[in-house]
N, CA, C and O of each residue as an XYZ file, in Angstrom:
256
protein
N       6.439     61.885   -114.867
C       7.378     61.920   -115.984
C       7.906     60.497   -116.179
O       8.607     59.890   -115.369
N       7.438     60.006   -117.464
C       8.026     58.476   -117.672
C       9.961     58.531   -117.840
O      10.794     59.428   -117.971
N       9.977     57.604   -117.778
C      11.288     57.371   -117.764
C      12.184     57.825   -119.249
O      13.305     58.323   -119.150
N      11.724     57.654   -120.199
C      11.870     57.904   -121.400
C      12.270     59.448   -121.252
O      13.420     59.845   -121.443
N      11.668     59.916   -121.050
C      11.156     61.926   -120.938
C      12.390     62.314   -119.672
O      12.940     63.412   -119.599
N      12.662     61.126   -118.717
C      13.904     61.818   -117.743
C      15.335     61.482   -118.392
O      16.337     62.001   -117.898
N      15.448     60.565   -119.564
C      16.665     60.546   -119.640
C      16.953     61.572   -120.690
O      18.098     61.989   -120.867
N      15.692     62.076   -121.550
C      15.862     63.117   -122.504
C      16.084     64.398   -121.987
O      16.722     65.291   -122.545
N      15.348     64.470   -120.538
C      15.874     65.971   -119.671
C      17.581     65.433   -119.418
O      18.454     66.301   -119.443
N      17.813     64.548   -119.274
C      18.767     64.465   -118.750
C      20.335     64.792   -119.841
O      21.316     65.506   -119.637
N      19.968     63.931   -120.955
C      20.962     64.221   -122.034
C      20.734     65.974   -122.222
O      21.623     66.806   -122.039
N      19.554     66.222   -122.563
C      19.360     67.799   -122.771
C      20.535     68.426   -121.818
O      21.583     68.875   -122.281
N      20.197     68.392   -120.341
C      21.290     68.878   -119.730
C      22.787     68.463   -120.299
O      23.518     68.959   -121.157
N      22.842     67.918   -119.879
C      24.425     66.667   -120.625
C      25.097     68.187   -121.686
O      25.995     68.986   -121.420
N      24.203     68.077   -122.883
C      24.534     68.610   -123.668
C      24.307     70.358   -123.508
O      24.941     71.047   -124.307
N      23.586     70.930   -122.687
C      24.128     72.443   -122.811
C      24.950     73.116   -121.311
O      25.245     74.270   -121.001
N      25.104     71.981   -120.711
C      26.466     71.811   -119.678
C      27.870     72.480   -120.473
O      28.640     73.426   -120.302
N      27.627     71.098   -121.664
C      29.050     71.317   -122.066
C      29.067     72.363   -123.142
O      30.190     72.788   -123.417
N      28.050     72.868   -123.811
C      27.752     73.757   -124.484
C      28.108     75.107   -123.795
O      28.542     76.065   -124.435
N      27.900     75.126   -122.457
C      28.287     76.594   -121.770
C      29.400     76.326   -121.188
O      29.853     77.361   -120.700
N      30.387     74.993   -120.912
C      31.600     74.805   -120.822
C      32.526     75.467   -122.085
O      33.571     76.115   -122.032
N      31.805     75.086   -123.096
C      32.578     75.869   -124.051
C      32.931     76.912   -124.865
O      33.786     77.317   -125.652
N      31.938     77.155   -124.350
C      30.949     78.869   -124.762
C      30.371     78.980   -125.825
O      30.161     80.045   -126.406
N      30.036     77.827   -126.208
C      29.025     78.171   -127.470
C      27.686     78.204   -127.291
O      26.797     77.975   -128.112
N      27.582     78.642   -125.644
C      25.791     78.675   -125.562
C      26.272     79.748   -124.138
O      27.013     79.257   -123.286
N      25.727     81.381   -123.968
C      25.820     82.110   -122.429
C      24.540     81.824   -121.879
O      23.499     81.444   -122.416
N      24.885     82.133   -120.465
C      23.792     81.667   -119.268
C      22.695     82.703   -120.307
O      22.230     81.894   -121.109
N      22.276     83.687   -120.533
C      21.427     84.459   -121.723
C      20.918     84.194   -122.922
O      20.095     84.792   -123.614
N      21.541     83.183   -123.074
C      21.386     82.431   -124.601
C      20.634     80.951   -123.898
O      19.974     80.230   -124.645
N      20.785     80.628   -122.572
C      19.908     79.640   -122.169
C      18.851     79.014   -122.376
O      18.817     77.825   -122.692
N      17.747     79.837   -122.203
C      16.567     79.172   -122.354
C      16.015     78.903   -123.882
O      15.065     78.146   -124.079
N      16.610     79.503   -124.809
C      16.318     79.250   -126.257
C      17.666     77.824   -126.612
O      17.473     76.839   -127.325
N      18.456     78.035   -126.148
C      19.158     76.870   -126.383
C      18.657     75.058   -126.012
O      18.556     73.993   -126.620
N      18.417     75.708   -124.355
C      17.923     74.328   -123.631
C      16.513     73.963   -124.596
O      16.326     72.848   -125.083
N      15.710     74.964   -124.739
C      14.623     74.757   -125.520
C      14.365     73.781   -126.986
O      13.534     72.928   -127.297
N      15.357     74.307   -127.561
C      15.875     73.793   -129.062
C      16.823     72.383   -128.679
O      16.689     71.383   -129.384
N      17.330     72.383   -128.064
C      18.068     71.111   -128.198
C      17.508     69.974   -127.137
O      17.778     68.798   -127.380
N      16.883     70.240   -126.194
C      15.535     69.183   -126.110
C      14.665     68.584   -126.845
O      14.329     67.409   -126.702
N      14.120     69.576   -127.922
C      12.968     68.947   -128.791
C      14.144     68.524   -130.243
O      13.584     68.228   -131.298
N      15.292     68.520   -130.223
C      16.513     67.327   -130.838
C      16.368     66.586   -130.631
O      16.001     65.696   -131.398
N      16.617     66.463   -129.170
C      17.032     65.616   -128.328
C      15.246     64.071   -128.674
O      15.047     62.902   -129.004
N      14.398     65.544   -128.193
C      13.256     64.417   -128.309
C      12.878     63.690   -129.650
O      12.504     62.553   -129.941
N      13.158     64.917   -130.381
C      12.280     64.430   -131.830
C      13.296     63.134   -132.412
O      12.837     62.198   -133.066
N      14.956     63.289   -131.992
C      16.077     61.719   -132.138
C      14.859     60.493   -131.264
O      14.036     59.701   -131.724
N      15.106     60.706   -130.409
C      14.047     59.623   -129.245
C      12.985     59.693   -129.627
O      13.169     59.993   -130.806
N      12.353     59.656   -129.539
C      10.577     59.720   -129.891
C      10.482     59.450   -131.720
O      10.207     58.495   -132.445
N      10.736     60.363   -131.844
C      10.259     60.558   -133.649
C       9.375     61.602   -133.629
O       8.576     61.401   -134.543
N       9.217     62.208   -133.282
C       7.951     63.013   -132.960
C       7.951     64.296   -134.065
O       8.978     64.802   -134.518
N       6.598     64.701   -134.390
C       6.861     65.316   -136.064
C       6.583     66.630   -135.557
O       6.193     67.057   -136.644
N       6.448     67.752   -134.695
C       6.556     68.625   -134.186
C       7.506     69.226   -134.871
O       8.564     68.598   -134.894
N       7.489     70.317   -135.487
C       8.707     71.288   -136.333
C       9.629     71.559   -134.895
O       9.144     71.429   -133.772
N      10.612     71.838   -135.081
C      11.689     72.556   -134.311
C      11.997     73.590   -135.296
O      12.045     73.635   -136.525
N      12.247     74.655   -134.038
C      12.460     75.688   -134.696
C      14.048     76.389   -133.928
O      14.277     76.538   -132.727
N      14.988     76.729   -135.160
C      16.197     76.701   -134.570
C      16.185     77.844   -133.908
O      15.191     78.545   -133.725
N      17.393     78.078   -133.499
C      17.468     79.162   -132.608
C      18.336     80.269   -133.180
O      19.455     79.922   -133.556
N      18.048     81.361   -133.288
C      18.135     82.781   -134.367
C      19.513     83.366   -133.783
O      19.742     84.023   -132.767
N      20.488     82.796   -134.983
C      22.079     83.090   -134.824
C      22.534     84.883   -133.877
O      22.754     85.732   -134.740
N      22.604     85.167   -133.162
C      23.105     86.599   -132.483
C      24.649     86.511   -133.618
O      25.508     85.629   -133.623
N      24.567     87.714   -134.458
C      25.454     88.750   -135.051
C      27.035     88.847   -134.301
O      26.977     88.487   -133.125
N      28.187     89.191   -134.676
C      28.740     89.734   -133.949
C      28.836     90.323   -133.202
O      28.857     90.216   -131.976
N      28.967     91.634   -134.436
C      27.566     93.076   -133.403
C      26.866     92.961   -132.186
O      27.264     93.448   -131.128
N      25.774     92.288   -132.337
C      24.975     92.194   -130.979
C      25.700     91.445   -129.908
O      25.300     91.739   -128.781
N      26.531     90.675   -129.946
C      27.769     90.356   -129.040
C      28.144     91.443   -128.224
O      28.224     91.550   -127.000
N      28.390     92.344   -129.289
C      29.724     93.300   -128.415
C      28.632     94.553   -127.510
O      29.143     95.407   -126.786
């Protein structure tokens, strides 16, 4: 893993740390979050033309 690619894991973390500090991301909502805001994270860094695809808003409803 080049160096480039560890500081992007690294901000990735950074950012859904504080994302589940604040609760706008649950340990359940994880892996689609970390997912999506890595390839942010990368496609800011890189440029890279890969679509991102966001991550599909949960309802109130399905909350409760």
């Amino acid at each position: 893993m080049g160096s480039v690619d560890e500081q992007i894991l690294r901000t990735t973390k950074e950012i859904v740390v504080k994302f589940i500090e604040t609760g706008r991301v649950s340990p359940t909502g994880f892996n689609k979050a970390f997912k999506n805001i890595y390839n942010a994270v990368e496609e800011a860094v890189k440029g890279s033309e890969k679509p991102i695809e966001p991550i599909e808003q949960e309802s109130e409803e399905a909350k409760k």
